[in-house]
MIKETOR-750210 format. One line per field, with one value per atom (N, C-alpha, C, O): x, y, z; atom name; residue in one letter. Coordinates in Angstrom, 1 decimal. Layout:
xx <- X,... $
yy <- Y,... $
zz <- Z,... $
at <- CA,... $
aa <- A,... $
# end
This chain:
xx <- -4.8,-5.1,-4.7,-4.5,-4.4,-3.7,-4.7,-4.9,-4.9,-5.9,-5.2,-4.2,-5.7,-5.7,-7.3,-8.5,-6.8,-8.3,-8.3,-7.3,-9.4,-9.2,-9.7,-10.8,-9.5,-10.3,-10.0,-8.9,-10.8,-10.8,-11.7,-12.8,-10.5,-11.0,-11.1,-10.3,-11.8,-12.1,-11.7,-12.6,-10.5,-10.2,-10.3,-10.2,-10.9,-11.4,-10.7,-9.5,-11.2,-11.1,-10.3,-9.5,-11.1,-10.6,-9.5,-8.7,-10.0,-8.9,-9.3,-10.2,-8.6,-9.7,-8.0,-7.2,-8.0,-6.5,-7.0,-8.1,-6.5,-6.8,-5.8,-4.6,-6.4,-5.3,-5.0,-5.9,-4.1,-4.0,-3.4,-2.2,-3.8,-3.5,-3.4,-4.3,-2.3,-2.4,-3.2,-3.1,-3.9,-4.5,-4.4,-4.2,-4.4,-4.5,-5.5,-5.5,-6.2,-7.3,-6.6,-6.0,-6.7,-6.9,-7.9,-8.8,-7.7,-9.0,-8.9,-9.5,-8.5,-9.0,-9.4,-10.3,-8.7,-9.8,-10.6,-11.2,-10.5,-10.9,-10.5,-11.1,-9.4,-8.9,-8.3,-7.7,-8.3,-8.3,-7.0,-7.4,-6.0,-4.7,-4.3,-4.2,-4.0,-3.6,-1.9,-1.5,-1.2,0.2,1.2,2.3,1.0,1.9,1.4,0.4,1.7,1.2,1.9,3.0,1.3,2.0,1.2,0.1,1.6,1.0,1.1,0.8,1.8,2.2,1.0,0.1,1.0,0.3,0.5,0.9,0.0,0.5,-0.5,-1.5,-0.1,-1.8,-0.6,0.7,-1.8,-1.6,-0.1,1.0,-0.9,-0.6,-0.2,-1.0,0.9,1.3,1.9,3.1,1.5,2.5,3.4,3.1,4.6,5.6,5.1,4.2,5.6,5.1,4.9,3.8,6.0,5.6,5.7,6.5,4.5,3.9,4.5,3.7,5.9,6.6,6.7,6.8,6.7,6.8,5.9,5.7,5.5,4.5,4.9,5.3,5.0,5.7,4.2,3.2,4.2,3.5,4.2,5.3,3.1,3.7,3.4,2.3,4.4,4.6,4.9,5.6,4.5,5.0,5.4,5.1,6.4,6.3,8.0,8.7,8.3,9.6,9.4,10.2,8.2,7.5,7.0,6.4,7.5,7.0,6.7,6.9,6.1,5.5,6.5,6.9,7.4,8.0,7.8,7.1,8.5,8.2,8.7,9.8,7.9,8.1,7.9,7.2,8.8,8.6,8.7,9.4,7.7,7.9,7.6,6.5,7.9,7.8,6.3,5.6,5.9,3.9,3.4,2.4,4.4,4.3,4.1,3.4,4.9,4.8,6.4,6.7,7.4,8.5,9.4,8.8,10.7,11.5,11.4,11.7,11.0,10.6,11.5,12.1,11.3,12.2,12.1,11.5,12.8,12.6,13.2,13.7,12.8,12.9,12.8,11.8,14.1,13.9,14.4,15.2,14.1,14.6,13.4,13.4,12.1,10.8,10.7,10.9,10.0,10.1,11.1,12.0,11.1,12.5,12.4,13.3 $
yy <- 5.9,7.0,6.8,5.7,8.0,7.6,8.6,9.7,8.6,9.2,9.2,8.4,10.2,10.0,9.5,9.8,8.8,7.8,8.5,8.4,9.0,9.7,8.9,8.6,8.6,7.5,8.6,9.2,8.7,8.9,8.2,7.9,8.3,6.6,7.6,8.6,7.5,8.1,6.9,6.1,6.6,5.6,6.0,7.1,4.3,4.4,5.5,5.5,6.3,6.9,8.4,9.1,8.6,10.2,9.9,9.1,10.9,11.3,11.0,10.1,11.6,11.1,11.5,12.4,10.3,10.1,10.4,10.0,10.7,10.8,10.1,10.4,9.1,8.2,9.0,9.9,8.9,9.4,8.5,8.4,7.6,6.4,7.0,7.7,6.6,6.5,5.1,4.2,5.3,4.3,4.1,5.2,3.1,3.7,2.5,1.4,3.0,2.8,2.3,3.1,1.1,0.9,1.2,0.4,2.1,2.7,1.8,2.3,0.6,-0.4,-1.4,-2.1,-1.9,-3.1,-2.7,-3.5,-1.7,-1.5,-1.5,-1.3,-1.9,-2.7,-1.6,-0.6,-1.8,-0.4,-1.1,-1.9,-1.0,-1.1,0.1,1.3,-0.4,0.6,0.7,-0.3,1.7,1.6,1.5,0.8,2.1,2.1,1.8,2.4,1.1,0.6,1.8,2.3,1.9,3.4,3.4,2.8,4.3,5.4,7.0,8.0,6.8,8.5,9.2,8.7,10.6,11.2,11.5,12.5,10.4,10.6,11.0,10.3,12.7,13.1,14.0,14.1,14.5,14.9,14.3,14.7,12.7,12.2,12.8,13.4,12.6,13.3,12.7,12.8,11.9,10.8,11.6,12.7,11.1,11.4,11.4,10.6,12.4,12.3,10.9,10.5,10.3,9.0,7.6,6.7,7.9,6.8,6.0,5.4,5.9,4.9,5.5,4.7,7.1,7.3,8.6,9.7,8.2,8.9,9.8,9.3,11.1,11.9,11.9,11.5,12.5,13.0,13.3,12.9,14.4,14.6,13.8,13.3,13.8,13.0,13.7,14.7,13.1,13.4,12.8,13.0,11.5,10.3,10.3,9.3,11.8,12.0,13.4,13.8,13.8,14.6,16.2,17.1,16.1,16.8,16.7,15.6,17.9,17.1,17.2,18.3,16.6,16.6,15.7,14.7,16.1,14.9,14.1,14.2,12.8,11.5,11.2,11.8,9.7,9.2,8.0,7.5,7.2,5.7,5.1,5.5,4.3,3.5,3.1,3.1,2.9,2.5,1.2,0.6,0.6,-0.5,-0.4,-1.1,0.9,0.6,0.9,1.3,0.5,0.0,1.1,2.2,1.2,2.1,3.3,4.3,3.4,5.2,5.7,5.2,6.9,7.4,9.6,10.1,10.2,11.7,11.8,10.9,13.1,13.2,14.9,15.3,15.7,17.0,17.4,18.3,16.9,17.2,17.5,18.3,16.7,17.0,18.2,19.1,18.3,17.2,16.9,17.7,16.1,15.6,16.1,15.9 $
zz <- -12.5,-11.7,-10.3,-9.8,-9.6,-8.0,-7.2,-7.8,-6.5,-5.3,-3.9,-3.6,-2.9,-1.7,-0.8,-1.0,-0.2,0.6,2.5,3.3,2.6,3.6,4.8,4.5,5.7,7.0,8.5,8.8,9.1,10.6,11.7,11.9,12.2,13.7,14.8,14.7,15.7,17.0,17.7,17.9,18.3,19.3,20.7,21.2,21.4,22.5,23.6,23.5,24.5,25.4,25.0,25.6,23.4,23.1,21.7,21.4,21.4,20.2,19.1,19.0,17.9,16.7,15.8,16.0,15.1,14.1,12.3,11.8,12.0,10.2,9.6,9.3,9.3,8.0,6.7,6.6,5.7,4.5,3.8,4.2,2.8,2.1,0.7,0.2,0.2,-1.7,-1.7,-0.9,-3.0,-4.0,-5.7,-6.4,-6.2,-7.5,-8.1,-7.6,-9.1,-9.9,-11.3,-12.0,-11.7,-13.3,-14.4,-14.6,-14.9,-15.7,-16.7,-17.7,-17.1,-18.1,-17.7,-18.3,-16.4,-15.5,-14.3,-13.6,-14.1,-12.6,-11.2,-10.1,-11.4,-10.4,-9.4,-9.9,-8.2,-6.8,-6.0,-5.2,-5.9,-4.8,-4.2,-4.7,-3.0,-2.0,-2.7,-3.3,-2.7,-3.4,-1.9,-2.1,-0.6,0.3,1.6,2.0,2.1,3.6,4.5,4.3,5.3,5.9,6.7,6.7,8.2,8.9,8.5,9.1,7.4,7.0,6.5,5.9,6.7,6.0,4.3,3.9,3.5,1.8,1.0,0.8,0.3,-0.3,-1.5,-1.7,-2.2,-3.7,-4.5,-4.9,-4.6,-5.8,-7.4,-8.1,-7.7,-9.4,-10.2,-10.0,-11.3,-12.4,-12.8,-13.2,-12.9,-13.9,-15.3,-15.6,-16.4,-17.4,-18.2,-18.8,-18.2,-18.6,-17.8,-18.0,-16.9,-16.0,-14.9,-14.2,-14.8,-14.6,-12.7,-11.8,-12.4,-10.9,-10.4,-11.0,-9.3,-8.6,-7.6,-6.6,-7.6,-6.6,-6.0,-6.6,-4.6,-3.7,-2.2,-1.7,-1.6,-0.4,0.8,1.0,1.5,2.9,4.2,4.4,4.9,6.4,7.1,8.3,6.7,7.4,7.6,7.7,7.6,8.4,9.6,10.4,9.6,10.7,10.1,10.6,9.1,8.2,6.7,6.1,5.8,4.4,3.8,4.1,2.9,2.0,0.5,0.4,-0.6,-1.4,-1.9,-2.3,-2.0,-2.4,-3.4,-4.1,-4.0,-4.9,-4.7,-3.9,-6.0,-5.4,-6.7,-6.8,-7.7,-8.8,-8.7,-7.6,-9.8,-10.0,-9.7,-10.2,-8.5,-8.0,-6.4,-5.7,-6.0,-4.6,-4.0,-2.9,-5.1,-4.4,-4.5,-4.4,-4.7,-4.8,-4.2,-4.9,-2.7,-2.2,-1.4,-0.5,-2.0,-1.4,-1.8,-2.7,-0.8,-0.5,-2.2,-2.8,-2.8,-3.7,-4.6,-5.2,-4.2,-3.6,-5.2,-5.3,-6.1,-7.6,-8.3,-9.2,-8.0,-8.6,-8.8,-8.0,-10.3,-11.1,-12.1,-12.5,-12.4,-13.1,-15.0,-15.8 $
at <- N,CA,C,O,N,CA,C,O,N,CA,C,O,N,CA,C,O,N,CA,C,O,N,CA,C,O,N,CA,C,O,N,CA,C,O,N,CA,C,O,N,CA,C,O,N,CA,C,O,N,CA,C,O,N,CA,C,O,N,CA,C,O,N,CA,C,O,N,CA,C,O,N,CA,C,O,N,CA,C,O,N,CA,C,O,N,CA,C,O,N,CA,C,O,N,CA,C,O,N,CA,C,O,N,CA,C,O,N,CA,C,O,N,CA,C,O,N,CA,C,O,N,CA,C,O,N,CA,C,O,N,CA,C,O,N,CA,C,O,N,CA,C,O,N,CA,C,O,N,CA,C,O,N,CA,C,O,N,CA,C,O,N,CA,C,O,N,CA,C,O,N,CA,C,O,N,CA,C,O,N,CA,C,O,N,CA,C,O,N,CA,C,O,N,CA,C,O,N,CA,C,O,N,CA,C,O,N,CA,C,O,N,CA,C,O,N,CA,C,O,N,CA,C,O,N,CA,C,O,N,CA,C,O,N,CA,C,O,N,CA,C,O,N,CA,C,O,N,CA,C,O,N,CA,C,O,N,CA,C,O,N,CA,C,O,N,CA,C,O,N,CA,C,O,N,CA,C,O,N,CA,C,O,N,CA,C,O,N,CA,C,O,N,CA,C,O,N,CA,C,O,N,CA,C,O,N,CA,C,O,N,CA,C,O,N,CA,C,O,N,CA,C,O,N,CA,C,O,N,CA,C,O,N,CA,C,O,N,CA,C,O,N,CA,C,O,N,CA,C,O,N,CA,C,O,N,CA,C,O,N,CA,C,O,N,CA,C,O,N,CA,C,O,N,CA,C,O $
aa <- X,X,X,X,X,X,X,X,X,X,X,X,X,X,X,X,X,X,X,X,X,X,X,X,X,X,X,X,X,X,X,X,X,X,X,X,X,X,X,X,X,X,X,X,X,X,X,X,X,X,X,X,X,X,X,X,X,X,X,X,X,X,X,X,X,X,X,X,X,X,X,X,X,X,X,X,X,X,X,X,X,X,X,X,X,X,X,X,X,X,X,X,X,X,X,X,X,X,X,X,X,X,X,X,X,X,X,X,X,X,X,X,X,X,X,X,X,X,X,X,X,X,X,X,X,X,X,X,X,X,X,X,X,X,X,X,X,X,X,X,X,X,X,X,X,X,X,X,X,X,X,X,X,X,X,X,X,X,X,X,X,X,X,X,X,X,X,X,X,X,X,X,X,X,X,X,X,X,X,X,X,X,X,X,X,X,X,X,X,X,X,X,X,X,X,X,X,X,X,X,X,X,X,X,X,X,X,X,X,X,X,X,X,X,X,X,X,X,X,X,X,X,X,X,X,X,X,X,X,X,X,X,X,X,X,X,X,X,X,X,X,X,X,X,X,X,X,X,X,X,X,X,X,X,X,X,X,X,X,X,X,X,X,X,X,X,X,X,X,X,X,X,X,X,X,X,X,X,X,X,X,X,X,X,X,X,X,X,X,X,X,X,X,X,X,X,X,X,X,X,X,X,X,X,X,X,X,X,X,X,X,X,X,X,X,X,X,X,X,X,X,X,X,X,X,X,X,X,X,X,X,X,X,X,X,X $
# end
């Protein structure tokens, strides 16, 4: 399963930032990893039919567009064909 994790920091002397983090969940061990280290805004996570890549959108070129990135983390990149 892949989620967005929502955080907001009010840093000192004003201002309040909203993180948007992918995660994904193992529903047979349990197990919770962040998939992308980022400052991007990354939300509505979507598996490829057979498991293997995760589109979602981004803003981590200044606007949302969508992404894709292998069920590891790696391979990312803009992805204007979804879905395949």
């Amino acid at each position: 399963m892949a989620y967005t994790s929502w955080s907001t920091f009010m840093p000192y002397r004003g201002g309040i930032s909203v993180v948007q983090q992918l995660w994904t969940l193992d529903l047979g061990t349990g197990k919770v990893e962040q998939l992308l280290l980022s400052n991007a805004g990354d939300i509505h996570p979507q598996w490829s039919p057979d498991g293997s890549r995760l589109a979602f959108s981004s803003n981590r070129t200044g606007r949302y567009e969508i992404w894709t990135t292998d069920n590891a983390g790696g391979d990312l990149h803009p992805d204007y064909s979804w879905p395949k």
